[in-house]
DSSP file (Angstrom, degrees, kcal/mol; ACC not computed):
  #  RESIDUE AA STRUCTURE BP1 BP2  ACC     N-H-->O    O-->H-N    N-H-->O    O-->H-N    TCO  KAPPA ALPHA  PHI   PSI    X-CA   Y-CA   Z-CA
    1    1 A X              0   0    0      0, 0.0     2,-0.1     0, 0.0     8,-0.0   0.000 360.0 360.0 360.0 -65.3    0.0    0.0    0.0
    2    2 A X        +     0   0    0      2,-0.0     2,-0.0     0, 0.0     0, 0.0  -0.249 360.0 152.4 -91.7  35.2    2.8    2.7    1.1
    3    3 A X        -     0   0    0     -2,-0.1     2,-0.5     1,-0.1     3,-0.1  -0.349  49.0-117.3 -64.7 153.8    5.3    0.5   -0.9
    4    4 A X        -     0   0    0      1,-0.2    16,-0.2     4,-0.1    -1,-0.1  -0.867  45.5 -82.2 -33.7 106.5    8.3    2.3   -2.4
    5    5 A X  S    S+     0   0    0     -2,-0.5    16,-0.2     1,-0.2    -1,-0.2   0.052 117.4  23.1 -52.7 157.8    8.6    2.3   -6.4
    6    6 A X  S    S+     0   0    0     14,-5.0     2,-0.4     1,-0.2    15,-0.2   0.905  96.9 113.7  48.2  58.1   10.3   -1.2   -7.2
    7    7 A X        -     0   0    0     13,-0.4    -1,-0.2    11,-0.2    -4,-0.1  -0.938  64.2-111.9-139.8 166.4    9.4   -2.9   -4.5
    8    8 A X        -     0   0    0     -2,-0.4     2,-0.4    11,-0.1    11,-0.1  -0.264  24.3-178.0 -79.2 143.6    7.0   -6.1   -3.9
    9    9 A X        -     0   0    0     -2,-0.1     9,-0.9    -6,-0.1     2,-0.3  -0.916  14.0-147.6-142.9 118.5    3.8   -6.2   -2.1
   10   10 A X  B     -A   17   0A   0     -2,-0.4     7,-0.2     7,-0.2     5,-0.1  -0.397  10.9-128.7-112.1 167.3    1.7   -9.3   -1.6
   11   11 A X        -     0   0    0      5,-1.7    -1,-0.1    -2,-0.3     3,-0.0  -0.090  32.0 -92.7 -79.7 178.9   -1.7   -9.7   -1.4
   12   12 A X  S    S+     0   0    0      1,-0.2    -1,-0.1     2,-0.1    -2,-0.1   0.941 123.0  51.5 -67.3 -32.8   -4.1  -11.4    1.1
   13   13 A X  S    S-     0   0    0      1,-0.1    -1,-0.2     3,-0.0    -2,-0.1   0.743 107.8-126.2 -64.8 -15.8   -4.2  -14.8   -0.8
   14   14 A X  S    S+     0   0    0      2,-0.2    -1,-0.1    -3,-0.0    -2,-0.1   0.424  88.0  98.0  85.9   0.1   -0.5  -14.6   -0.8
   15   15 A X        +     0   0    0     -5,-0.1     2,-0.2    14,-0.1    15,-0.2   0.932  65.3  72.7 -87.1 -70.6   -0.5  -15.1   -4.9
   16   16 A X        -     0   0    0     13,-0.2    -5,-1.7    -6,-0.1     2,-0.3  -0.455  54.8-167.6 -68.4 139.0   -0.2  -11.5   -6.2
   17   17 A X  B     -A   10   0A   0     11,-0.5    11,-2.1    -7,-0.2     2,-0.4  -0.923   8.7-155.6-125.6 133.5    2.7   -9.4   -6.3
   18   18 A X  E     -B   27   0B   0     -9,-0.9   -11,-0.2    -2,-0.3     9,-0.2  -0.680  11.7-168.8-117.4  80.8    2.3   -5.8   -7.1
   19   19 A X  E     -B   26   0B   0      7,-1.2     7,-1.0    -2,-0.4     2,-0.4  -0.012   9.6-156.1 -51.7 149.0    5.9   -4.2   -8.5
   20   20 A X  E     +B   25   0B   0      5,-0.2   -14,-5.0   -16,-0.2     2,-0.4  -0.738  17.7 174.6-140.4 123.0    5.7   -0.8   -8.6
   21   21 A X  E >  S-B   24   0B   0      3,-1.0     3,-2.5    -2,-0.4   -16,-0.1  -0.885  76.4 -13.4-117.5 121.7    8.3    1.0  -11.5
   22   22 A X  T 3  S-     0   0    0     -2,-0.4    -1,-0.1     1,-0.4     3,-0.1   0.767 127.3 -51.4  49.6  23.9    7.9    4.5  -11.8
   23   23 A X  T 3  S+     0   0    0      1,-0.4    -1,-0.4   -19,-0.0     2,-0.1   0.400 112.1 117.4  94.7 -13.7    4.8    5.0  -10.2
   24   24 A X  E <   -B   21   0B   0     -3,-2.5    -3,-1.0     2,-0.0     2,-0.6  -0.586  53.8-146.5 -44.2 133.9    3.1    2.1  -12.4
   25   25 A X  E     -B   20   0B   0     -5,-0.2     2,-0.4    -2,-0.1    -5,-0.2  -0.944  13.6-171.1-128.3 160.7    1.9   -0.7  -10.9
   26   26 A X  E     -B   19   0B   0     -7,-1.0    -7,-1.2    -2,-0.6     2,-0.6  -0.886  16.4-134.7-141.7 145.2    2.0   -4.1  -12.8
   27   27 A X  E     +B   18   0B   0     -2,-0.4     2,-0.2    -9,-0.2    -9,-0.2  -0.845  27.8 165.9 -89.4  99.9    0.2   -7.4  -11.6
   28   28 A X        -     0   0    0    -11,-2.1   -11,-0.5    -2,-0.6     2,-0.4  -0.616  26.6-129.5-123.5-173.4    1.6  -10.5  -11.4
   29   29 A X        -     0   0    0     -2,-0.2     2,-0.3   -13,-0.2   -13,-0.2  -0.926  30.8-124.7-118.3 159.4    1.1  -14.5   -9.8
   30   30 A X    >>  -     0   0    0     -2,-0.4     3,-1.1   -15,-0.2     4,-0.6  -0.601  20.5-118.4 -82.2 155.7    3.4  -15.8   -8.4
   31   31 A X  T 34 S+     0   0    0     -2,-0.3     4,-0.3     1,-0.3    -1,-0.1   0.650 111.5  49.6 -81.8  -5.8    4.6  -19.4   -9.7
   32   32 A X  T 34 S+     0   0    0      2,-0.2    -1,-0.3     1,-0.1   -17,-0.0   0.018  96.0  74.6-103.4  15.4    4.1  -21.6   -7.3
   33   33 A X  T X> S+     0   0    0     -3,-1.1     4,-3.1     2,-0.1     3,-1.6   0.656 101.2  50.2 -78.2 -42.8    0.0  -20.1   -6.9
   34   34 A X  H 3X S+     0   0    0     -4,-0.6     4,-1.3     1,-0.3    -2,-0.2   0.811 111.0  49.1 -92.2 -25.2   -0.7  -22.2  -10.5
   35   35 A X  H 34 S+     0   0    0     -4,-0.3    -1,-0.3     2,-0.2    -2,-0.1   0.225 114.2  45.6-107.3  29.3    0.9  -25.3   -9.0
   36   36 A X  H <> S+     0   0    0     -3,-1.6     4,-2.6     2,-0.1    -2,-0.2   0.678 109.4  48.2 -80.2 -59.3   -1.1  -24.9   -6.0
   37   37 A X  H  X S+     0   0    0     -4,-3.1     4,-3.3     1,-0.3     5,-0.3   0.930 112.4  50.3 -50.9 -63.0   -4.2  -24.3   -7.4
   38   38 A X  H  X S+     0   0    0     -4,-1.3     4,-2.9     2,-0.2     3,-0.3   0.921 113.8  50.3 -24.6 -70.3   -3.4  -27.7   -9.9
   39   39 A X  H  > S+     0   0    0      1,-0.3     4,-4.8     2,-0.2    -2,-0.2   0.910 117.1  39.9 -57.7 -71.2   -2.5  -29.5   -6.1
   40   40 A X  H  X S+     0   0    0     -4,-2.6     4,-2.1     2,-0.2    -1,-0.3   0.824 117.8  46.0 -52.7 -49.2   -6.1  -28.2   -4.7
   41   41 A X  H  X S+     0   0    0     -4,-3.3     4,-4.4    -3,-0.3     5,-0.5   0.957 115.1  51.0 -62.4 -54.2   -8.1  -29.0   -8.3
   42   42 A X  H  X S+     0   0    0     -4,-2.9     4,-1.3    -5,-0.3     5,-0.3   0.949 110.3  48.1 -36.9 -59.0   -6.2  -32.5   -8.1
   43   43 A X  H >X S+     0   0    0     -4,-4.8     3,-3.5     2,-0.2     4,-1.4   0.935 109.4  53.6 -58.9 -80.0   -7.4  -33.0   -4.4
   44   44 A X  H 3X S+     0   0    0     -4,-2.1     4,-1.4     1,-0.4    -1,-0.2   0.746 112.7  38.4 -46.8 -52.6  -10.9  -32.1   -5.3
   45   45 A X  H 3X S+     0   0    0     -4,-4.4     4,-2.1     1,-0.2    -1,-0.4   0.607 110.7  62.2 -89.5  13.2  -11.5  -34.6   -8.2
   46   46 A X  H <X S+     0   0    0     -3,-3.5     4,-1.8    -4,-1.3    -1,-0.2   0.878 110.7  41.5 -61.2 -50.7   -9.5  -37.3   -6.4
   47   47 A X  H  X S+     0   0    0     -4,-1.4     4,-0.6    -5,-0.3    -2,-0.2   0.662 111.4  52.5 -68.2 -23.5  -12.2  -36.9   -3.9
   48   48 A X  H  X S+     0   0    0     -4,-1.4     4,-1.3    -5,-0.3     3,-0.4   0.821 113.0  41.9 -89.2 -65.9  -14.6  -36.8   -6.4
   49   49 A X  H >X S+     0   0    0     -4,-2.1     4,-2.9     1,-0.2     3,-2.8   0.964 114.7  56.0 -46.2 -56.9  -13.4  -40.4   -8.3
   50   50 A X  H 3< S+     0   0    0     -4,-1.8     4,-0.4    -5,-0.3    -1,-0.2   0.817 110.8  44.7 -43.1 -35.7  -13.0  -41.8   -4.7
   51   51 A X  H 3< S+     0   0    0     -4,-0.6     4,-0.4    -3,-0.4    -1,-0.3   0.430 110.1  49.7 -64.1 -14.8  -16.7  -40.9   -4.1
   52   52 A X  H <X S+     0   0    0     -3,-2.8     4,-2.7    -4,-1.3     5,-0.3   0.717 111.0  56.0 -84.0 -61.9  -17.8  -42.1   -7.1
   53   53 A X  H  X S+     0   0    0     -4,-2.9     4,-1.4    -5,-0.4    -2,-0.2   0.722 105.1  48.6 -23.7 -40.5  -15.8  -45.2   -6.0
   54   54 A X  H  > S+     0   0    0     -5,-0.4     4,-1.2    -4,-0.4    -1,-0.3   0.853 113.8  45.2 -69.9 -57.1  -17.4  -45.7   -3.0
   55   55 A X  H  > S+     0   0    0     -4,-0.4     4,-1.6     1,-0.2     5,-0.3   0.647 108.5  54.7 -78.4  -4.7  -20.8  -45.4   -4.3
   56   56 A X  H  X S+     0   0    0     -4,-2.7     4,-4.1     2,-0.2    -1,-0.2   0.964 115.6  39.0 -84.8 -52.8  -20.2  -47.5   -7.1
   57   57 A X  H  X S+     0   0    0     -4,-1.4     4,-2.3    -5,-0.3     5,-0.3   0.607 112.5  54.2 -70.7  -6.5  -19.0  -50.4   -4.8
   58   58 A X  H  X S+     0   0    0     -4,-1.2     4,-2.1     3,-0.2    -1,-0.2   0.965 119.1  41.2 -90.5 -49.9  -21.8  -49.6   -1.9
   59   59 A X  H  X S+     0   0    0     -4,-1.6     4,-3.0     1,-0.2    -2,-0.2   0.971 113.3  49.8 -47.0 -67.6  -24.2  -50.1   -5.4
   60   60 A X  H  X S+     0   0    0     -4,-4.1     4,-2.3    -5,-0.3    -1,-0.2   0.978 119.8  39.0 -39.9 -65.9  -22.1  -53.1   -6.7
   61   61 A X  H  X S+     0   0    0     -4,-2.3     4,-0.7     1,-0.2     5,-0.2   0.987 110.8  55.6 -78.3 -57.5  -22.4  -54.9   -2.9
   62   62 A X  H >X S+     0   0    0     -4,-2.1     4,-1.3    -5,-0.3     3,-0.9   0.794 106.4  53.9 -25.1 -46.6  -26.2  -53.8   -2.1
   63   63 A X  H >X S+     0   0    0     -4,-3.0     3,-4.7     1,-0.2     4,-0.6   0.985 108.2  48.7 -46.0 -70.1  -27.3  -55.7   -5.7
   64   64 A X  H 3< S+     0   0    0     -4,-2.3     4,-0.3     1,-0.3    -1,-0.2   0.278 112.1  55.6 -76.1  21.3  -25.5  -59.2   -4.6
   65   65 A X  H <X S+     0   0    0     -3,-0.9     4,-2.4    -4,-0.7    -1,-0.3   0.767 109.0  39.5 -18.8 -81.2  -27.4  -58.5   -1.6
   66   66 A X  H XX S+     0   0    0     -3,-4.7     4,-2.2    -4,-1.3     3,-1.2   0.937 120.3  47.6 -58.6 -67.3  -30.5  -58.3   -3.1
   67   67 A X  H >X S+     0   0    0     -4,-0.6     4,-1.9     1,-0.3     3,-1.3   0.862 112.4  45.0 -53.1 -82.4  -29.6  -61.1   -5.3
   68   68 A X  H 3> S+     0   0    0     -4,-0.3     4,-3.8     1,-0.3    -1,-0.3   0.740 115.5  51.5 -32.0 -52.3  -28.4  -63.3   -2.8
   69   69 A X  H <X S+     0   0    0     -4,-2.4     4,-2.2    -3,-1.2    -1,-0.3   0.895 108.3  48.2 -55.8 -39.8  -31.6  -62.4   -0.5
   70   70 A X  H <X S+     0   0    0     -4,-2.2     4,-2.4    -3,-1.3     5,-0.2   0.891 109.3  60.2 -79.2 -30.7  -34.3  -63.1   -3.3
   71   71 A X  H  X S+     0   0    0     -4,-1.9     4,-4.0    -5,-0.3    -1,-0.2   0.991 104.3  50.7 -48.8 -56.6  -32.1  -66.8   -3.8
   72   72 A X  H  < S+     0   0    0     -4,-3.8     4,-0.3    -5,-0.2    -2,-0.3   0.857 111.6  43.2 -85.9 -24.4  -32.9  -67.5   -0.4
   73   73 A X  H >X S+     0   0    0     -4,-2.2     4,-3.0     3,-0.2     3,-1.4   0.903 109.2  59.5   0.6 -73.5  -36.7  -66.8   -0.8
   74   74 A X  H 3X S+     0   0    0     -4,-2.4     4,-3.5     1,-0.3     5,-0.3   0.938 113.8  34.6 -49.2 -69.4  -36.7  -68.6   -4.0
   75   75 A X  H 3< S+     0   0    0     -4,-4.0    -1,-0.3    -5,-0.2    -2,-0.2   0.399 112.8  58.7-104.3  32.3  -35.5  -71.9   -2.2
   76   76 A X  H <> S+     0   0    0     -3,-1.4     4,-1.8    -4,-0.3    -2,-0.3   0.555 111.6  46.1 -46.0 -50.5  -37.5  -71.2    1.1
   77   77 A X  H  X S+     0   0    0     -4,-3.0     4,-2.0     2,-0.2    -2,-0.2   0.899 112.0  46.5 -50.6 -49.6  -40.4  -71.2   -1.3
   78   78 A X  H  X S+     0   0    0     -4,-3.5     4,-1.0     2,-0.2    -1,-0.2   0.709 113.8  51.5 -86.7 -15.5  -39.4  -74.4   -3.2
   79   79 A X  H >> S+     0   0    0     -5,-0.3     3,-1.2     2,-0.2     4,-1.1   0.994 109.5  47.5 -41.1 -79.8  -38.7  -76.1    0.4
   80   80 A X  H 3X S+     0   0    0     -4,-1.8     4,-4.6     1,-0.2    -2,-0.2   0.743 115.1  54.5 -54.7 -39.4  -42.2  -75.1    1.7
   81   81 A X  H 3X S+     0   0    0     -4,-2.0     4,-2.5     3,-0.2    -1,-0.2   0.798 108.2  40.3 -26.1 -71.0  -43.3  -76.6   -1.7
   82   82 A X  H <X S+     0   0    0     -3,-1.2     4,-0.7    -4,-1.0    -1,-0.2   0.607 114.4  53.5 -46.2 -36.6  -41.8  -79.8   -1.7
   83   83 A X  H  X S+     0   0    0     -4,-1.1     4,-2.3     2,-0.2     5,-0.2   0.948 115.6  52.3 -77.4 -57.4  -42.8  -80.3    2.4
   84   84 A X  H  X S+     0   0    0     -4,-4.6     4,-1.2     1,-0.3    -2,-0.3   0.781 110.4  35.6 -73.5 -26.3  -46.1  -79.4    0.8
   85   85 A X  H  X>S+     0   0    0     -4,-2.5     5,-1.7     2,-0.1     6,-1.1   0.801 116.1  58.0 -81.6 -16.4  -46.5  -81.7   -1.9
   86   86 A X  H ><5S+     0   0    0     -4,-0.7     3,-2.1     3,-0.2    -2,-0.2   0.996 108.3  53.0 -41.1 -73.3  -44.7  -84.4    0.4
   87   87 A X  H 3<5S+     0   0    0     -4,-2.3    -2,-0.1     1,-0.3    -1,-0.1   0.707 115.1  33.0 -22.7 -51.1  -47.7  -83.6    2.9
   88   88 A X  H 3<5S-     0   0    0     -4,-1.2    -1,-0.3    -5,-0.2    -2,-0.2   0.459 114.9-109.9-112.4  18.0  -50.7  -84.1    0.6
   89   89 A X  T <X5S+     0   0    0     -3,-2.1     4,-1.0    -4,-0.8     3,-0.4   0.716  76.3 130.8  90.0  15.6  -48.9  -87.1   -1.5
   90   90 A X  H >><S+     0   0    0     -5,-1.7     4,-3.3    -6,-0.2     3,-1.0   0.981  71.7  65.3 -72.2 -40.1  -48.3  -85.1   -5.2
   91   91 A X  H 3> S+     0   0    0     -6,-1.1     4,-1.2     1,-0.4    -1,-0.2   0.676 102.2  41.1 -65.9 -17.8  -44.7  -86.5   -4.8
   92   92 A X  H 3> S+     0   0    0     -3,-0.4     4,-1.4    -7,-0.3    -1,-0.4   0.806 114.5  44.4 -81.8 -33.2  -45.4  -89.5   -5.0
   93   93 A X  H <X S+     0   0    0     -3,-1.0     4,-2.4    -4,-1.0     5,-0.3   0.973 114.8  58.0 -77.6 -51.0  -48.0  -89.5   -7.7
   94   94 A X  H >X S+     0   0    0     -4,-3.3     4,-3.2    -5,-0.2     3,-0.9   0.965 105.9  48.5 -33.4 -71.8  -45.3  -86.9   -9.7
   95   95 A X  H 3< S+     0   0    0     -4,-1.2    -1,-0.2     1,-0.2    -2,-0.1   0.950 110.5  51.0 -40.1 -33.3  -42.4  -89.5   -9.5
   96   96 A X  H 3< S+     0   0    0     -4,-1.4    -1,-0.2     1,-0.2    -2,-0.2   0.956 102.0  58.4 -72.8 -34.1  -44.6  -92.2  -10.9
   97   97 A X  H <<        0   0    0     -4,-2.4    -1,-0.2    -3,-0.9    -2,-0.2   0.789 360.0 360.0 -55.4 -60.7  -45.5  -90.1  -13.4
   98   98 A X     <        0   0    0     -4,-3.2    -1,-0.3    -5,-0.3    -2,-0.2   0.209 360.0 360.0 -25.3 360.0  -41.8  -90.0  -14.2
């Protein structure tokens, strides 16, 4: 702010530097701001595949869940089935039928 011509003055982000030559003042970044900003962008969609990641595999194990649950239905039903045609004698008449 009350800088002396030529000399550096840095901003709040810590990124810009303001020369001032002859009463001009000229704008610059610093170089190591653009390979922050790269660092931070990196972090974000890392965080962003890794969340996709997550959900893909919480999706991926919840199906063979499902799958797995509706199996054991399927041959809990064809048990009760079985008991029941045992019960009233269709298995027998079925085999013969065989």
């Amino acid at each position: 702010m009350g800088s002396k011509p030529g000399e550096k003055e840095k901003t709040d982000d810590g990124c810009s530097v303001w020369i001032r030559s002859g009463g001009v003042e000229v704008g610059r970044r610093l170089w190591w701001c653009s390979v922050l900003r790269r660092w931070r962008f990196q972090e974000r969609r890392l965080g962003f595949v890794t969340a996709m990641r997550v959900l893909s595999h919480f999706f991926i194990i919840l199906f063979l869940v499902l799958c797995f649950f509706l199996l054991a239905v399927y041959w809990l039903w064809l048990l009760v089935e079985v008991k029941m045609m045992v019960v009233n004698g269709g298995l027998e008449k079925m085999v013969i039928v065989w």
